[in-house]
N, CA, C and O atoms as a MOPAC input file, in Angstrom:
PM7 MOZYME 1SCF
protein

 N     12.27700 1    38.48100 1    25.45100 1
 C     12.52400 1    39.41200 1    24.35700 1
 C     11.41100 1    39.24400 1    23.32400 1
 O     10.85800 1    38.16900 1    23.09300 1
 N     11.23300 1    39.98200 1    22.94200 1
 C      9.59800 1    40.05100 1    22.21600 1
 C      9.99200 1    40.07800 1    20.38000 1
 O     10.74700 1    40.92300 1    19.89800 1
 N      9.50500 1    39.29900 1    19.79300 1
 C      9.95200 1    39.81800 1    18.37200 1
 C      9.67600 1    40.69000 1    17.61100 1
 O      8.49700 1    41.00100 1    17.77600 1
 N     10.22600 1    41.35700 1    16.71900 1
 C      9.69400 1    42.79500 1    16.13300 1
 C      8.62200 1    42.35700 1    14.50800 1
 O      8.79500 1    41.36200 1    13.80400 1
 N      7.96100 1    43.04800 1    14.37600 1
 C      7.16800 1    42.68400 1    13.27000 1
 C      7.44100 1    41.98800 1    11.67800 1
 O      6.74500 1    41.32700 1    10.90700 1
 N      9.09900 1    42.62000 1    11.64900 1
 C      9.30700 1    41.56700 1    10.43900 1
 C      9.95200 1    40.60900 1    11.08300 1
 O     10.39600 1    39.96000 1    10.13600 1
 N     10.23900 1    40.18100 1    11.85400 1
 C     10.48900 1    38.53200 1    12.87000 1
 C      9.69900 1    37.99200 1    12.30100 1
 O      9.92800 1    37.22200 1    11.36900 1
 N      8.23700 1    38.37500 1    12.88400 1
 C      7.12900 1    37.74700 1    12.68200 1
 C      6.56900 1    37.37200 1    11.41600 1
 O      5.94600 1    36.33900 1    11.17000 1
 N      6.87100 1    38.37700 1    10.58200 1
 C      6.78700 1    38.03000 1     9.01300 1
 C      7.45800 1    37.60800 1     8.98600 1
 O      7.03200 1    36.63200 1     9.60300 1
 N      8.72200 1    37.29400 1     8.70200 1
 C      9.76300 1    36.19100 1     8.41900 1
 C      9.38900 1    34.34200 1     8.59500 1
 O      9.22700 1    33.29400 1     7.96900 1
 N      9.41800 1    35.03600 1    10.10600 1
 C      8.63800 1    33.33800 1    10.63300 1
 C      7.47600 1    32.95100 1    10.02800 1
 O      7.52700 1    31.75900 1     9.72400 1
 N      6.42800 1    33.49400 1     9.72500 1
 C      5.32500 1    33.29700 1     8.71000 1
 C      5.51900 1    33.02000 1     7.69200 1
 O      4.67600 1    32.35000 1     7.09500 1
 N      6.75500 1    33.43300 1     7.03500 1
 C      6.41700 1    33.35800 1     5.76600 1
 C      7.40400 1    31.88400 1     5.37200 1
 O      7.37200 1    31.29300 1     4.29200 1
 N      8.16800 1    31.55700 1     6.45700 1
 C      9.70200 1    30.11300 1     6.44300 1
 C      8.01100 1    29.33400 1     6.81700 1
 O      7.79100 1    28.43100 1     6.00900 1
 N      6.96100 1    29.51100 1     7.75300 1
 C      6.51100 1    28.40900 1     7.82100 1
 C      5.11300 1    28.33400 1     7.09300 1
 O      4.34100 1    27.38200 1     7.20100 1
 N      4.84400 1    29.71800 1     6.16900 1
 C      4.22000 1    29.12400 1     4.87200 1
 C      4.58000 1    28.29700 1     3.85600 1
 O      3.94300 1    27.48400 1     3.18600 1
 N      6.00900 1    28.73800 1     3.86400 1
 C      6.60100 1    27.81800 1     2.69700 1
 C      6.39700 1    26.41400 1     3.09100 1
 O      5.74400 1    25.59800 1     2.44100 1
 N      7.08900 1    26.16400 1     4.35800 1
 C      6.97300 1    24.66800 1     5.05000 1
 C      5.96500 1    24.10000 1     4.75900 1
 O      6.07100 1    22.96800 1     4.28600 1
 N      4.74000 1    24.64800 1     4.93000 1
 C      3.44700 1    23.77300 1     4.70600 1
 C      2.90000 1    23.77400 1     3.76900 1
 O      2.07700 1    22.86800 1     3.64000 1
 N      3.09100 1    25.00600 1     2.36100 1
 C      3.42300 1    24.32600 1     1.08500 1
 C      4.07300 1    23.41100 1     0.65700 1
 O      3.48900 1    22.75600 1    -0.20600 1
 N      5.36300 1    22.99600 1     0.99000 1
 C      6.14000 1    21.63600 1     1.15500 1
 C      5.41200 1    20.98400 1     1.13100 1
 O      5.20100 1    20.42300 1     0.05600 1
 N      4.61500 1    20.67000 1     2.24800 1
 C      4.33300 1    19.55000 1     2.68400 1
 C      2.96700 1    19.28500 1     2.45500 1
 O      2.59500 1    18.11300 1     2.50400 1
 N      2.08800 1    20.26500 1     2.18900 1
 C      0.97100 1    19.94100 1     1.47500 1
 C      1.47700 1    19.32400 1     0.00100 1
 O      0.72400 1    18.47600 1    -0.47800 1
 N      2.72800 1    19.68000 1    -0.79700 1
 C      2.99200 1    18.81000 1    -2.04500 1
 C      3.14800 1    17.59800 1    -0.98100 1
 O      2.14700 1    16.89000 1    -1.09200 1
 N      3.74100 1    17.25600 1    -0.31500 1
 C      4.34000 1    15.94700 1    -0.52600 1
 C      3.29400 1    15.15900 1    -0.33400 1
 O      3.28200 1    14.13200 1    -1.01300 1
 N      2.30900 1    15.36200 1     0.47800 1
 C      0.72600 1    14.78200 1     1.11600 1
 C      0.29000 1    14.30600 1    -0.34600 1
 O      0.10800 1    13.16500 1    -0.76900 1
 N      0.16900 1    15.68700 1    -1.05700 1
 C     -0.52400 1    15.31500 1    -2.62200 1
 C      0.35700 1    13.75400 1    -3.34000 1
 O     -0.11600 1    12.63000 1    -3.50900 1
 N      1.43000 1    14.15300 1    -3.56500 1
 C      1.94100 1    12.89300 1    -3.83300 1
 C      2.16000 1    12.11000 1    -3.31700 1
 O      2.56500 1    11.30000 1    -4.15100 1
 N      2.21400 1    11.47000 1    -1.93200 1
 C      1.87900 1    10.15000 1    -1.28900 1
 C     -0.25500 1     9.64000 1    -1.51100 1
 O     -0.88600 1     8.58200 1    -1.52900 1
 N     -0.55700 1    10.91000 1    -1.61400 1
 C     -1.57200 1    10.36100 1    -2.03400 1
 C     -1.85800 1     9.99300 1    -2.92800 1
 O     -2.73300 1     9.15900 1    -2.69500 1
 N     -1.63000 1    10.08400 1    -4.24100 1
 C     -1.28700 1     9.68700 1    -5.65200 1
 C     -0.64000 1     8.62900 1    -5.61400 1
 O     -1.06300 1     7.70900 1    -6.31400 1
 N      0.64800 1     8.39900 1    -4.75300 1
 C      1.18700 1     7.07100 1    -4.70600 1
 C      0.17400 1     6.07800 1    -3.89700 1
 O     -0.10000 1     5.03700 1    -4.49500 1
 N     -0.31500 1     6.23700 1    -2.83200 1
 C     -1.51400 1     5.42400 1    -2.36900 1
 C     -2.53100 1     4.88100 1    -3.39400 1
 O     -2.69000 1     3.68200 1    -3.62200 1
 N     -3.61500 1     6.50600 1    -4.35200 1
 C     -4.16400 1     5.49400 1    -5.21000 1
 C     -3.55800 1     4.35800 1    -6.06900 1
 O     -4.08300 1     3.26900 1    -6.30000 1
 N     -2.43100 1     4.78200 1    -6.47400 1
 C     -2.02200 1     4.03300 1    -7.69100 1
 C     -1.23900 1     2.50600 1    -7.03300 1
 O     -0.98200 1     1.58600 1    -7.81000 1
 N     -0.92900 1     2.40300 1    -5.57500 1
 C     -1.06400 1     1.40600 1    -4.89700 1
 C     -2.14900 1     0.31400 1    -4.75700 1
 O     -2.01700 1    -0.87000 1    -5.06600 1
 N     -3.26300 1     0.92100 1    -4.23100 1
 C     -4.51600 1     0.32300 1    -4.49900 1
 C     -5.30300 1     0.32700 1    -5.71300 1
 O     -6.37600 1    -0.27600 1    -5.73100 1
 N     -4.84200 1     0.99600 1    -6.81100 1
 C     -5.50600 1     0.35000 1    -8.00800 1
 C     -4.66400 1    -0.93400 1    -8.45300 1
 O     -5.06400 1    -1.93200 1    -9.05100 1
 N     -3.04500 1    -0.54000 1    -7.86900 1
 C     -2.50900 1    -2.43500 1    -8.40200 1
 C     -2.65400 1    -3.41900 1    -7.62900 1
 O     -2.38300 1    -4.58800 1    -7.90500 1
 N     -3.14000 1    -2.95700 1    -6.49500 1
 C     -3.98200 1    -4.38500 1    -5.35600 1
 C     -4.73200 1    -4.64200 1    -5.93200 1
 O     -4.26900 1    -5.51700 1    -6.66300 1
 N     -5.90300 1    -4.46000 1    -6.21900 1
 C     -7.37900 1    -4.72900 1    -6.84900 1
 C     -6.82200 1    -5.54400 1    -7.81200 1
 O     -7.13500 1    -6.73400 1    -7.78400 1
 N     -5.72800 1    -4.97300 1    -9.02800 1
 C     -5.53800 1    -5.38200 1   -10.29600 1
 C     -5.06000 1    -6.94300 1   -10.12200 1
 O     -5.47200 1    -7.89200 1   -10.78900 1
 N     -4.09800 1    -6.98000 1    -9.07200 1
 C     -3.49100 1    -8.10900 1    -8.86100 1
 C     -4.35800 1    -9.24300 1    -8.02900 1
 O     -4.37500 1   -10.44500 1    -8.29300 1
 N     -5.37500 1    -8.30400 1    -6.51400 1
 C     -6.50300 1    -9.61300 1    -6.50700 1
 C     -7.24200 1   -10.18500 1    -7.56400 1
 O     -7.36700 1   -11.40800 1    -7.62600 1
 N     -7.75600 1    -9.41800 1    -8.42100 1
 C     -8.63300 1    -9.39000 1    -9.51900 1
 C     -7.65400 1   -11.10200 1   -10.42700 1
 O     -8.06500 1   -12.21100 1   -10.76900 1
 N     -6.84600 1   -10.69300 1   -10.45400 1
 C     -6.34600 1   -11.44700 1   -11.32600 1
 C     -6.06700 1   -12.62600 1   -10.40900 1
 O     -6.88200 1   -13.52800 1   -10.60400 1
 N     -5.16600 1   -12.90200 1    -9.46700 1
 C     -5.57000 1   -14.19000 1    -8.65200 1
 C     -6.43300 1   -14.68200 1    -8.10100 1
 O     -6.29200 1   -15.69800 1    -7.42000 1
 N     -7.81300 1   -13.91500 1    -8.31300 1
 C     -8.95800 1   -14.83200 1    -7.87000 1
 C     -9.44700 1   -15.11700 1    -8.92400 1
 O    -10.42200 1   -15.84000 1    -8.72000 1
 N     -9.23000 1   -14.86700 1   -10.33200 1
 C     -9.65300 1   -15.32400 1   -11.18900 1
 C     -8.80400 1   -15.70400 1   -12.53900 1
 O     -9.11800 1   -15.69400 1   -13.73000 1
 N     -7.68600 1   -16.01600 1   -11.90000 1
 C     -6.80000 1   -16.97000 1   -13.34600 1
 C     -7.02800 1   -18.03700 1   -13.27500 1
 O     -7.36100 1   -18.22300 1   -12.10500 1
 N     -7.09600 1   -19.47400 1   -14.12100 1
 C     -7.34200 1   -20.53700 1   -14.28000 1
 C     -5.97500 1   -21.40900 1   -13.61600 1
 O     -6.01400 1   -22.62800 1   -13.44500 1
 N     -4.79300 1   -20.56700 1   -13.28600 1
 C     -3.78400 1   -21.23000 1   -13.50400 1
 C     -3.63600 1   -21.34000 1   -11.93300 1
 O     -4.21600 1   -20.41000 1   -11.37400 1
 N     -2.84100 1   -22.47500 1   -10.82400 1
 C     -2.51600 1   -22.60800 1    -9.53200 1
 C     -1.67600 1   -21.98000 1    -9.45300 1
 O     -0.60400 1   -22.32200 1    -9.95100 1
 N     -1.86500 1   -20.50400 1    -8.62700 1
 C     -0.47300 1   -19.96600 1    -7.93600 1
 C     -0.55200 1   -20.02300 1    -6.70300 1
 O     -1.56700 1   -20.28500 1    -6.05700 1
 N      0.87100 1   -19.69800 1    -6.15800 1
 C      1.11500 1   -19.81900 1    -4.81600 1
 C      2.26900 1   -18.56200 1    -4.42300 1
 O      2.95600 1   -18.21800 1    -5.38600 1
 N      2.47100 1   -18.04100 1    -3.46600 1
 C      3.48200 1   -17.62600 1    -2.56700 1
 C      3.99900 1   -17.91900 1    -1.51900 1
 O      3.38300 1   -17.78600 1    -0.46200 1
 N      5.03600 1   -18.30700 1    -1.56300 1
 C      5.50900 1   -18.31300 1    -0.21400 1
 C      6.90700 1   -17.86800 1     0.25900 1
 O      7.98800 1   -17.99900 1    -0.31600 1
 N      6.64700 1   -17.36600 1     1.32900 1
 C      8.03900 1   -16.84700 1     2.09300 1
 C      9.21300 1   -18.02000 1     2.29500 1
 O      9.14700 1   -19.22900 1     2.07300 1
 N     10.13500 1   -17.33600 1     2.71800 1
 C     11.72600 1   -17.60400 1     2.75800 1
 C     11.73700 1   -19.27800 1     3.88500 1
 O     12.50200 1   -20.22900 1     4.04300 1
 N     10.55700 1   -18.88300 1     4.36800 1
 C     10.27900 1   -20.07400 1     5.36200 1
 C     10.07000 1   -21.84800 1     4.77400 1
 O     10.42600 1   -22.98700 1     5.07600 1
 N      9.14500 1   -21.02100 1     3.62600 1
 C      8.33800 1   -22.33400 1     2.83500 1
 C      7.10900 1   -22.46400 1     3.28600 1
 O      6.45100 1   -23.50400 1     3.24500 1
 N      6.72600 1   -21.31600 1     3.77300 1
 C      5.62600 1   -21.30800 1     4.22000 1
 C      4.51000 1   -20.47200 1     3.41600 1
 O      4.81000 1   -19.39500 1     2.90100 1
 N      2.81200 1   -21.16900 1     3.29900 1
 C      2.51700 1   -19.76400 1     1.97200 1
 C      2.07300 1   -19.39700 1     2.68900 1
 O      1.57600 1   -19.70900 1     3.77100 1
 N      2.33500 1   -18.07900 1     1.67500 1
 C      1.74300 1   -16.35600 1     1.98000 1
 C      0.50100 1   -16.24400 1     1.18100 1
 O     -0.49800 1   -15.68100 1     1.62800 1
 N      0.55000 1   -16.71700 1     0.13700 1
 C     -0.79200 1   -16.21300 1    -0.75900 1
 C     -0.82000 1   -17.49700 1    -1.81600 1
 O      0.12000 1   -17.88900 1    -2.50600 1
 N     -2.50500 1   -18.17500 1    -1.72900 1
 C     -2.48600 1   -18.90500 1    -2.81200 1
 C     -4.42600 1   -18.75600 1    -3.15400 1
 O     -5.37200 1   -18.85200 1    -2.37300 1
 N     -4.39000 1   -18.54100 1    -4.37000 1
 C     -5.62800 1   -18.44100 1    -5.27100 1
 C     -6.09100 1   -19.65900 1    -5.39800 1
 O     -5.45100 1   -20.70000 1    -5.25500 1
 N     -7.26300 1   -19.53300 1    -5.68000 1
 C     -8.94100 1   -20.13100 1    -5.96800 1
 C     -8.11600 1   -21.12100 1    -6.89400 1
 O     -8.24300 1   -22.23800 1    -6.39300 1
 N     -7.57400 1   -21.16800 1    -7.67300 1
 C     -7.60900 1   -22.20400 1    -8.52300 1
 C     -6.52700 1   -23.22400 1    -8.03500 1
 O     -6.82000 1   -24.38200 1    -8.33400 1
 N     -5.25100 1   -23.06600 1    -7.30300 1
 C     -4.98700 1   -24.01200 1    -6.28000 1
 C     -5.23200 1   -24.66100 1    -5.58900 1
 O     -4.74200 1   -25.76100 1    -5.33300 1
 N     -6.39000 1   -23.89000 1    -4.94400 1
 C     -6.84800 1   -24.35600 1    -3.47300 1
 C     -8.23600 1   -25.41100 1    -4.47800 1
 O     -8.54100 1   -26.43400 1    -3.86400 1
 N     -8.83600 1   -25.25900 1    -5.55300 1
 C     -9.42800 1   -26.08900 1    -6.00600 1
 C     -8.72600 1   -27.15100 1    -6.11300 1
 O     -9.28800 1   -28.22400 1    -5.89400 1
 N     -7.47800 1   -27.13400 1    -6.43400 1
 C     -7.34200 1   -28.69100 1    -6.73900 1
 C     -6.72500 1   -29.84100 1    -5.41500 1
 O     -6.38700 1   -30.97800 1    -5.74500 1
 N     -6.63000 1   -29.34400 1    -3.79600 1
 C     -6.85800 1   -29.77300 1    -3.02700 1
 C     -7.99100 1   -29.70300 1    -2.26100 1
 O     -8.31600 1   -28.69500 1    -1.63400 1
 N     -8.65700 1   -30.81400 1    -2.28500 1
 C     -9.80300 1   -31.16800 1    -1.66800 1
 C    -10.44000 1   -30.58500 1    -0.20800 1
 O     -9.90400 1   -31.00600 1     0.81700 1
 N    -11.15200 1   -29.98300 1    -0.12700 1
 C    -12.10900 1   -29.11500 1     0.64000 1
 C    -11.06000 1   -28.07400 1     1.63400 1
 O    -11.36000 1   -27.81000 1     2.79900 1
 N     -9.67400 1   -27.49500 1     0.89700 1
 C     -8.68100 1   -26.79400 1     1.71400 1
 C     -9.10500 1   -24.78700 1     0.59900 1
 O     -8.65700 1   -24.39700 1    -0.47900 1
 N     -9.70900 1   -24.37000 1     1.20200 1
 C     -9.71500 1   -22.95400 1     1.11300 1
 C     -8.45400 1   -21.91200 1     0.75000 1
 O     -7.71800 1   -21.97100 1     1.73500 1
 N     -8.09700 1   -21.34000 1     0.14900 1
 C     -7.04800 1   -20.29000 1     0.09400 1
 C     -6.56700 1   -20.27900 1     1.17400 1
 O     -5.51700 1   -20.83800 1     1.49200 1
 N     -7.77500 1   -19.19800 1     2.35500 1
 C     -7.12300 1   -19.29900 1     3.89900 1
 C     -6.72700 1   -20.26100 1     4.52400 1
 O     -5.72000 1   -19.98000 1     5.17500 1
 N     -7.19700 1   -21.71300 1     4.67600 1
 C     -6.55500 1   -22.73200 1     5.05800 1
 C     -5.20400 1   -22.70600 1     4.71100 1
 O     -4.27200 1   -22.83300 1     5.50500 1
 N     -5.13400 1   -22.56600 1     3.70800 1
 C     -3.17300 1   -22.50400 1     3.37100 1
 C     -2.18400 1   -22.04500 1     3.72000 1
 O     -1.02300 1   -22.42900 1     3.85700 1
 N     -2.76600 1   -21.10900 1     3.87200 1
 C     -1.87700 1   -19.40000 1     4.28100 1
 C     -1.26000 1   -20.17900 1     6.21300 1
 O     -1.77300 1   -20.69400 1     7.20800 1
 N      0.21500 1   -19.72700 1     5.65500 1
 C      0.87800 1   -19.85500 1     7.30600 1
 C      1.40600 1   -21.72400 1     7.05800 1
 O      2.23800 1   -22.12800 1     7.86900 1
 N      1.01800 1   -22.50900 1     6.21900 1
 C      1.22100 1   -24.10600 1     6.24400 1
 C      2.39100 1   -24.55200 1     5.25200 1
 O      2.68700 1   -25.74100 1     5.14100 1

């Protein structure tokens, strides 16, 4: 069965809207992405360069994340050395 011409407009026009949808939502996951990676940066920025020893670690007791100024005060052990111990 073949569709008649306002079918076809119809359907065009339910799946213009659709991809207006969804071109917004693209826009705002992308907006949420930058503003993701500007608070990564903000937050490496700041643990590679606070004076103070932090650490993370998971539920395990195991770390997840520890900065330059920790890992300074054990002897020749790197950030990455830590991570997983």
């Amino acid at each position: 069965m073949e569709k008649s011409l306002d079918q076809m407009h119809e359907e065009n026009e339910r799946l213009r809207a659709k991809l207006d949808e969804q071109e917004k939502e693209i826009a705002q996951l992308k907006k949420l992405n930058e503003k993701y990676v500007d608070e990564s940066r903000l937050f490496h920025a700041l643990m590679d360069n606070i004076p103070d020893a932090v650490f993370f670690k998971n539920r395990e007791g195991h770390f997840i994340r520890v900065n330059n100024a920790w890992a300074s005060r054990r002897e020749g052990v790197t950030p990455d050395d830590a991570i997983g111990k």
